[in-house]
VOGU-3710 file (C-alpha; in Angstrom, 3 decimals, decimal comma):
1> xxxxxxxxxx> -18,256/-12,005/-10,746  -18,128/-9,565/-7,745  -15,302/-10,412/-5,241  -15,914/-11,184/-1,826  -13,694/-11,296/1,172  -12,007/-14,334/0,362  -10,336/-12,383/-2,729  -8,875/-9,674/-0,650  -5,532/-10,158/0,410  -3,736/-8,119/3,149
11> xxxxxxxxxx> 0,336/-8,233/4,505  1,486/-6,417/7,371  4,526/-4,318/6,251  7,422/-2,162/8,317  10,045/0,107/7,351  13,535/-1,352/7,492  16,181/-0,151/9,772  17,763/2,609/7,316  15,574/2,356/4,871  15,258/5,881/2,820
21> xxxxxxxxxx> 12,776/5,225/0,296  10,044/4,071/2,669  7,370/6,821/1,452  4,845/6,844/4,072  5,047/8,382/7,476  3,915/5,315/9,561  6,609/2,956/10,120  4,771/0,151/9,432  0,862/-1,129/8,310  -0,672/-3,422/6,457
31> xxxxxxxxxx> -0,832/-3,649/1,995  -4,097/-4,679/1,017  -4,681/-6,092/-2,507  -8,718/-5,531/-3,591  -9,655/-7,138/-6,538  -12,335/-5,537/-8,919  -13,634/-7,041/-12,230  -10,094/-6,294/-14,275  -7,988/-4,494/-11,974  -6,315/-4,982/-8,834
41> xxxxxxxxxx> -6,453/-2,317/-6,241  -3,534/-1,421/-3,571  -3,879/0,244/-0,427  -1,517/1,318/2,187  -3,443/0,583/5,564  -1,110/2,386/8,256  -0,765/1,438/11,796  -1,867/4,408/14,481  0,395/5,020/17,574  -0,515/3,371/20,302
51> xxxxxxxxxx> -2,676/1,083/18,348  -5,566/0,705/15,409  -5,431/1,622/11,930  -5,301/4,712/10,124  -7,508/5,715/7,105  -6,090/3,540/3,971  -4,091/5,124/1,261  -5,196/3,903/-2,320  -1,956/3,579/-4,494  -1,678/3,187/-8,687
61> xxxxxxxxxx> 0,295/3,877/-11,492  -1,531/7,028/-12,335  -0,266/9,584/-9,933  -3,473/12,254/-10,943  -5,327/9,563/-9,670  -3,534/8,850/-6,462  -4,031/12,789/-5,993  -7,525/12,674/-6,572  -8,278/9,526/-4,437  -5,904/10,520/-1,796
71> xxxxxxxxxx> -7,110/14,287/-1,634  -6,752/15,272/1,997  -4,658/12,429/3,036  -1,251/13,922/1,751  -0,101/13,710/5,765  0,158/10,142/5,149  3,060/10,185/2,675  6,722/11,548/3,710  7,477/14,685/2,215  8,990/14,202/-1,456
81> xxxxxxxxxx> 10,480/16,747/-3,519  8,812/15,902/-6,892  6,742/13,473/-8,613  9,811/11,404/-9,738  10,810/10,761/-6,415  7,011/9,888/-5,348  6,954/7,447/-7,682  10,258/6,441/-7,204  9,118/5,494/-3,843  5,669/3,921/-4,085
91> xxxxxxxxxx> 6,312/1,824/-6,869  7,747/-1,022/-5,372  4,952/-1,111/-2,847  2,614/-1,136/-5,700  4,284/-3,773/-7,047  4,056/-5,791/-3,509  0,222/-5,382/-3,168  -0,536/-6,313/-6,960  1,417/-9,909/-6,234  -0,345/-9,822/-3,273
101> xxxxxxxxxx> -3,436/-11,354/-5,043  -1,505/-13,889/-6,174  -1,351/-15,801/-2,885  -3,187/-17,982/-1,619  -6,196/-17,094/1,143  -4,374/-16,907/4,454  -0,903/-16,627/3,337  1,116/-15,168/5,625  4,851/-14,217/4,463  7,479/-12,506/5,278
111> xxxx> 8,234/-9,064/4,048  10,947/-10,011/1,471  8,713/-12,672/-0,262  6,880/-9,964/-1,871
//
């Protein structure tokens, strides 16, 4: 079965005051859970200045891939100082975007229900 639009799930998302894990350099966006045929694709959708959306910023457990998807979009993330940190920080957001497809069409909740 190929998923259509009503499978895709997005939640807007914002950096908490103080918080120093937040690994991308927007402040806030949207998460964006894709489903596929066995796997569940997350993307970090950022917000542009003074409005829009930015290119979006596949995230998975397999940080070659991330690389490889992501080549050219490194700007996007905050500087890290090694791959322990990276993952350190995109994790939870991960995390967030696979439950994601667990909610209902429409949902709309607040950042800590994730």
């Amino acid at each position: 079965m190929i998923p259509g639009f009503e499978d895709f799930r997005i939640q807007r998302i914002q950096r908490a005051k103080g918080e120093d894990d937040w690994p991308f350099v927007a402040e806030k966006g949207r998460l964006l859970c894709a489903p596929s045929w066995q796997k569940r694709f997350v993307y970090f959708i950022p917000d542009k200045e003074g409005g829009g959306i930015g290119y979006p910023l596949a995230l998975d457990e397999n940080m070659m891939m991330v690389a490889l998807v992501n080549m050219g979009r490194g700007s996007a993330l905050r500087p890290f100082d090694n791959l322990e940190q990276l993952v350190k920080r995109l994790s939870p957001y991960l995390a967030m975007g696979k439950r994601l497809c667990d909610q209902p069409a429409g949902s709309d909740l607040p950042d800590t229900s994730l």
